[in-house]
C-alpha positions as CSV (number, residue, x, y, z in Angstrom):
1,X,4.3,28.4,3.3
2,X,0.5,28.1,2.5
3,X,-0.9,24.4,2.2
4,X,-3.9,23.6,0.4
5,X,-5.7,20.3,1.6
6,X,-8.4,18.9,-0.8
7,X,-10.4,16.0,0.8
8,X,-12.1,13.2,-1.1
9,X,-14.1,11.7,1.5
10,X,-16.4,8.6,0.7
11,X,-17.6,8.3,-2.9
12,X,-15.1,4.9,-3.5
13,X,-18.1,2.6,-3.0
14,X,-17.1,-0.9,-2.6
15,X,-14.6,-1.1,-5.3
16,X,-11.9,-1.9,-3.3
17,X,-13.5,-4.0,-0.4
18,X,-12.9,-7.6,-1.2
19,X,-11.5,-9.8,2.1
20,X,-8.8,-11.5,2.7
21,X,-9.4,-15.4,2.9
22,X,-10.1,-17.3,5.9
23,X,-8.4,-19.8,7.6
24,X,-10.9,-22.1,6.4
25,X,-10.9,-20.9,2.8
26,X,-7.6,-21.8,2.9
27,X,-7.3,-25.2,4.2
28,X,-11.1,-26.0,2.4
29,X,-8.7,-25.5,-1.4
30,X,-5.3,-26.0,-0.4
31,X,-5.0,-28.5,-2.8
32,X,-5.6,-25.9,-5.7
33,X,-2.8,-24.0,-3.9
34,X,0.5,-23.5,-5.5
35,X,2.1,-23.3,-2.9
36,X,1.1,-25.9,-0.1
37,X,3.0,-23.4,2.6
38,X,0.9,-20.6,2.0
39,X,1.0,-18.0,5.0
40,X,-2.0,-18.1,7.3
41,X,-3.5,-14.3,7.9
42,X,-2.7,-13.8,11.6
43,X,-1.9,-10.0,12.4
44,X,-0.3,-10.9,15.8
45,X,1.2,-14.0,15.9
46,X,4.9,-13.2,15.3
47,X,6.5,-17.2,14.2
48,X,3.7,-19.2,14.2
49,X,2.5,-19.6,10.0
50,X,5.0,-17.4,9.0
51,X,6.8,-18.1,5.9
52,X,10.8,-19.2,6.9
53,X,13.4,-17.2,5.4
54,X,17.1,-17.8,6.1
55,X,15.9,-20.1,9.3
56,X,13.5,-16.5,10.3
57,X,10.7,-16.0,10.4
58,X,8.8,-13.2,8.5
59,X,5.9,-12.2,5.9
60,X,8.7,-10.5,3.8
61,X,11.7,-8.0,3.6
62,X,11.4,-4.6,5.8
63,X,11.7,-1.5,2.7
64,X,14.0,-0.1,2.1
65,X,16.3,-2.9,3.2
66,X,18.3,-2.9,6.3
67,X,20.8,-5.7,8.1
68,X,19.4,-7.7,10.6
69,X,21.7,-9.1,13.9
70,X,19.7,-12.2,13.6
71,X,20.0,-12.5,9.5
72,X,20.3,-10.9,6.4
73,X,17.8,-8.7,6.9
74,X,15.1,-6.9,9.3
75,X,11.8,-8.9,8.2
76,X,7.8,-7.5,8.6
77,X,6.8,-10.4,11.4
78,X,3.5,-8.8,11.7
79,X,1.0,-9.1,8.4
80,X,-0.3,-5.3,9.4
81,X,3.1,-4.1,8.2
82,X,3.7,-6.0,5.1
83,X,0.5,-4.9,3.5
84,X,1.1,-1.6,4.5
85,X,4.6,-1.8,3.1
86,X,3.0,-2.9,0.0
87,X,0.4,-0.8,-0.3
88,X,2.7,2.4,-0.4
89,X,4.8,0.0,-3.0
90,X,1.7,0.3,-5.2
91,X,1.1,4.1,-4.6
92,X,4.6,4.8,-5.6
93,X,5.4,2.4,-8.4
94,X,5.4,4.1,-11.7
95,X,3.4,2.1,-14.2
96,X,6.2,0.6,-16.8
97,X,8.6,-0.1,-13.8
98,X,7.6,-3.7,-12.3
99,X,9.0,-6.8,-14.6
100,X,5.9,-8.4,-16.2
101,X,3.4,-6.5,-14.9
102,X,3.9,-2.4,-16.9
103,X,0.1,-1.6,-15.5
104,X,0.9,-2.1,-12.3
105,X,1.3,1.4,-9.6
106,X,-0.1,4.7,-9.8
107,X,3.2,7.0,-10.0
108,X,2.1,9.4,-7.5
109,X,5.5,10.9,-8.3
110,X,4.1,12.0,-12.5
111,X,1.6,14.1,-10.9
112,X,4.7,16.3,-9.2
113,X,4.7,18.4,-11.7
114,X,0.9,18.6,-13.5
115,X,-0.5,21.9,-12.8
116,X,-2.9,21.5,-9.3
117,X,-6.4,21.2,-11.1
118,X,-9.5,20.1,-10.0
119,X,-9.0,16.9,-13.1
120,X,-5.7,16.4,-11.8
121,X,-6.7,16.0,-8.6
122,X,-10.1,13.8,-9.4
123,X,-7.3,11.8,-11.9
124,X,-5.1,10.8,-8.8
125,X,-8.0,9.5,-6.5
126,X,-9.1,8.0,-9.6
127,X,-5.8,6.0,-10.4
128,X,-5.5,5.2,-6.5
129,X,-9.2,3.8,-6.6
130,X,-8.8,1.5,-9.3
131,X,-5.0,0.4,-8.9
132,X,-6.1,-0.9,-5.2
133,X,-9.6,-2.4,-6.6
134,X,-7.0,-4.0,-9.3
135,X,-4.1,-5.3,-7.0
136,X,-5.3,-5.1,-3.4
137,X,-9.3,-5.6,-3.7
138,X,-8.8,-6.5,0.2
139,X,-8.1,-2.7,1.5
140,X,-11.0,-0.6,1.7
141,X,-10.0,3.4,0.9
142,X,-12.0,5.9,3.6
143,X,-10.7,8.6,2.4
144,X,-7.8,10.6,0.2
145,X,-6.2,14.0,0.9
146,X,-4.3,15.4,-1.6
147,X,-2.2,18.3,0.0
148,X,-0.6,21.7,-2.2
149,X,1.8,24.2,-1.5
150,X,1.2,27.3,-3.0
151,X,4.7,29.1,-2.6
152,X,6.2,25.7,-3.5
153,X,4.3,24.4,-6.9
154,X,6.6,21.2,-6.8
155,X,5.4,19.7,-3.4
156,X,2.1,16.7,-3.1
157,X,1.6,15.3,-0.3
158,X,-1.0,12.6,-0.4
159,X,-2.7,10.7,2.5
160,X,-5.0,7.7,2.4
161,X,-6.6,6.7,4.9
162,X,-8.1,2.9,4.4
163,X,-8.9,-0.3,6.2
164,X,-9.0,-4.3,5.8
165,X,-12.0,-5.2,7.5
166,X,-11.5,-8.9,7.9
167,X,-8.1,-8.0,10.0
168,X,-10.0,-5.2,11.9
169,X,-6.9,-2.7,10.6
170,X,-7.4,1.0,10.4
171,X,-4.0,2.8,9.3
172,X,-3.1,5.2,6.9
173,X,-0.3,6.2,4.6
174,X,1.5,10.0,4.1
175,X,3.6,10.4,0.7
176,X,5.2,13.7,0.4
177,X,6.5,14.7,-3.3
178,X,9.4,17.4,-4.3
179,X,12.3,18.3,-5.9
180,X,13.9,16.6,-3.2
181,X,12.7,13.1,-3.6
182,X,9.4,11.1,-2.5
183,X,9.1,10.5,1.1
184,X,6.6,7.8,2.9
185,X,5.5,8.3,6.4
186,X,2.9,6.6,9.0
């Protein structure tokens, strides 16, 4: 098996590098808030400011869904992995697909089978560039790998590497596409 790795390093410029508010943003225009309850950003703190669901504790559902001993369901208790959670939601969404929002995602699965050009290729850092300027201005992209398999023209992989400087978070994401599904990892 012969994989290709094309790397788009750099060249995002600060499209995608808004923060997250502060705790003082927060309580200095609660009052414009919706929602008086709003969860405080606090990446390690696991019940303190997290929103209450079911009597737990949690920033939202783990994907895809699995049965908790302690409740309905396993929740992300640390804010790390629910914007990572969502961050492959919005790589993988297909645009069309989310209720009352059809521009949201970039459908990294409709580029499974586009012939492995160079436009293709710039067209997927592209779409990934301004879907997270659009939806999560937060999360600053470092860098984009789009891998190829030569004896297996159905396979992508795709790895982003990114941050969110006002949590001090470094991560990245792996989504691997083929006939046999999509798969996340990291």
């Amino acid at each position: 098996m012969i994989h290709k790795t094309i790397r788009c390093h750099g060249g995002f410029g600060n499209k995608a590098n808004k923060s997250l508010p502060t705790d003082s943003e927060l309580d200095e225009n609660s009052s414009k808030r919706i929602n008086s309850n709003f969860v405080k950003y606090n990446i390690k703190q696991k019940t303190k400011d997290l929103k209450k669901f079911n009597g737990l504790y949690g920033y939202g559902v783990v994907l895809p869904l699995s049965f908790s001993e302690e409740g309905p369901y396993n929740l992300n208790v640390y804010l790390a992995d629910q914007l990572k959670q969502n961050f492959k939601n919005l790589m993988l969404t297909e645009q069309g697909e989310r209720v009352m929002d059809i521009f949201f995602g970039v459908g990294l699965k409709s580029y499974l089978f586009e012939q492995n050009s160079l436009s293709v290729q710039q067209e997927i850092q592209n779409r990934v560039v301004e879907q997270t300027s659009k939806y999560m201005p937060f999360i600053s992209l470092e860098s984009i790998e789009l891998e190829t398999d030569d004896q297996d023209l159905n396979y992508l992989g795709v790895t982003i590497y990114y941050s969110i400087p006002s949590l001090s978070i470094s991560d990245s994401i792996n989504i691997q596409a083929d006939n046999g599904g999509t798969h996340s990892h990291g």
